[in-house]
C-alpha atoms as one frame of an Amber mdcrd trajectory, in Angstrom:
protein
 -11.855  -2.694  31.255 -15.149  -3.014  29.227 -17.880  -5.721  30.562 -16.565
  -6.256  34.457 -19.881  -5.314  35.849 -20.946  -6.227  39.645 -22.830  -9.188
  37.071 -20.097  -9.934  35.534 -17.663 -10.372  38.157 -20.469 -12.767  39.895
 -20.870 -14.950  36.551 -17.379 -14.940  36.181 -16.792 -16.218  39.965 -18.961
 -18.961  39.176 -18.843 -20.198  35.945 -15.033 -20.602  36.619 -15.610 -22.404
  40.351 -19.021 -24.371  39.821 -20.087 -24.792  36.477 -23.003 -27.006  36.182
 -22.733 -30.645  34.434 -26.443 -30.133  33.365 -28.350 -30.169  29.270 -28.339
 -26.148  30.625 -25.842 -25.088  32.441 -26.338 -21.578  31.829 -30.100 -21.459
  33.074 -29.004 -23.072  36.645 -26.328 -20.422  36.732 -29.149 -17.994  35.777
 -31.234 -19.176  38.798 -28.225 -18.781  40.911 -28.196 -15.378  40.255 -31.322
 -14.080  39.793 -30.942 -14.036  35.833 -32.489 -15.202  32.732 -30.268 -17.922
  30.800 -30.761 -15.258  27.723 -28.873 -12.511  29.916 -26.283 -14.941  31.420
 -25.747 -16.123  27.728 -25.847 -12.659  25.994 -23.046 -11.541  28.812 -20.622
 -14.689  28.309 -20.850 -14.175  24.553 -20.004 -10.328  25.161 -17.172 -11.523
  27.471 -15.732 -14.215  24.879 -15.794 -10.963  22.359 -14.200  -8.574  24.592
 -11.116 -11.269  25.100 -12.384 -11.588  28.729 -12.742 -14.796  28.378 -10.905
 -17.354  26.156 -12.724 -20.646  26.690 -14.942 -22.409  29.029 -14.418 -26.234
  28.954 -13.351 -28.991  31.309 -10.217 -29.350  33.181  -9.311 -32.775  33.378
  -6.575 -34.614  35.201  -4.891 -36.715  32.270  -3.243 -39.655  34.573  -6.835
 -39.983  36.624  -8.199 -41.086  32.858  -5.426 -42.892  32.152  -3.371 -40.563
  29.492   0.114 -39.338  29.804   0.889 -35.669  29.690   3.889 -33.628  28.855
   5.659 -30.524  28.338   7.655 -30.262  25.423  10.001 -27.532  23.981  11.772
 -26.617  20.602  13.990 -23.751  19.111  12.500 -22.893  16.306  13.729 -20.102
  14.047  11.694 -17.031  13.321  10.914 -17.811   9.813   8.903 -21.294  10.899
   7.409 -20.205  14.114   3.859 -20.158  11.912   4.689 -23.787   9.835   5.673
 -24.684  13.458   3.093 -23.751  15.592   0.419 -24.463  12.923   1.458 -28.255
  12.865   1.747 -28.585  16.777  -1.303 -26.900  17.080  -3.063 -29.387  14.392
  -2.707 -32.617  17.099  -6.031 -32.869  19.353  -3.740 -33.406  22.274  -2.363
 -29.996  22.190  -3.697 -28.271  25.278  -1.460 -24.930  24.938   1.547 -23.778
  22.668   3.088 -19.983  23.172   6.320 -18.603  22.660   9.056 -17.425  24.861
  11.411 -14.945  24.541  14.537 -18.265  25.246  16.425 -20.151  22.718  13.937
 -22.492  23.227  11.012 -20.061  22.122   7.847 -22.099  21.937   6.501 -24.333
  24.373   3.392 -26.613  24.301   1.896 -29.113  26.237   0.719 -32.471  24.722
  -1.434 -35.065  25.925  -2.421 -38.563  24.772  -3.397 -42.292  25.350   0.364
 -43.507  25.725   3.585 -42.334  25.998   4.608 -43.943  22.009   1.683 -41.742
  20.822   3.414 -38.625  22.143   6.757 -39.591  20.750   5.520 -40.501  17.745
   3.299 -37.165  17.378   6.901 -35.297  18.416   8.720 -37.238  15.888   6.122
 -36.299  12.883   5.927 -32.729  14.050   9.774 -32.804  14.111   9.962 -34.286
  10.392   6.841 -31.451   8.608   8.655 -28.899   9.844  12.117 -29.608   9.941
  12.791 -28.423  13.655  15.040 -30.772  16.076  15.249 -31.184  18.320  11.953
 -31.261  20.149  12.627 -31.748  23.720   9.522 -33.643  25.536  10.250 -33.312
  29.234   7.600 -35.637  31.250   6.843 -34.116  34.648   8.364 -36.909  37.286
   5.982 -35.154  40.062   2.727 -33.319  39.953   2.317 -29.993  42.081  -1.148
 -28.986  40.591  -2.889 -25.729  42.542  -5.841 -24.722  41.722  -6.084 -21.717
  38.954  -9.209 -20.019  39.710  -8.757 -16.229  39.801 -11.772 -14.503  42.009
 -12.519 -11.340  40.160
């Protein structure tokens, strides 16, 4: 797999377990390992290009900030899976939408303020693209693990 270096691996075990809250982040991970913040830079960009990595960005607990997340599902038929996914994917509290091979082929998650801003968000994405029903199934208990993946 291109770009999995020994350097790699290292900036990838950190950036993913300790990223910095810092004005620049990427020179204290430099210091940490005995790079320049150019190099660390240059490499995440390379990674980012090479699909390596999607995204770096916070991971938040929605209920500790006082927002309401849920999981919603819809069957959508193959000619408006792009009108569909286009319009869910449009609403800032859209974390993640993919498709399933189910009836119920695309799944996203959607978080907001209140629980009458996700049903209303469900109930315009529901009327632009004709698609009902939109099932939004509310977790009733949290199991969250931690997703870091040493490389």
């Amino acid at each position: 797999m291109p770009g999995i270096d020994n350097i790699n691996k290292t900036l990838l075990n950190n950036i993913q377990m300790d990223f910095p809250i810092d004005p620049r982040p990427y020179d204290i991970i430099a210091q940490k390992l005995g790079l320049t913040e150019a190099e660390v830079i240059r490499r995440i960009r390379q990674m980012k290009k090479d699909m390596l990595i999607r995204r770096i960005g916070g991971n938040f607990s929605p209920d500790k900030l006082g927002y309401y997340s849920t999981l919603c599902t819809a069957r959508v038929p193959e000619e408006k899976i792009d009108l569909f996914t286009q319009t869910v994917n449009s609403y800032a509290g859209v974390t993640h939408n993919y498709q399933r091979g189910h009836d119920f082929n695309i799944w996203f998650t959607f978080i907001a303020p209140s629980v009458e801003i996700i049903q209303k968000s469900l109930k315009e994405i529901s009327e632009k693209t004709q698609v009902k029903p939109i099932l939004n199934l509310p977790a009733t208990t949290v199991f969250k693990i931690s997703a870091n993946f040493k490389v």
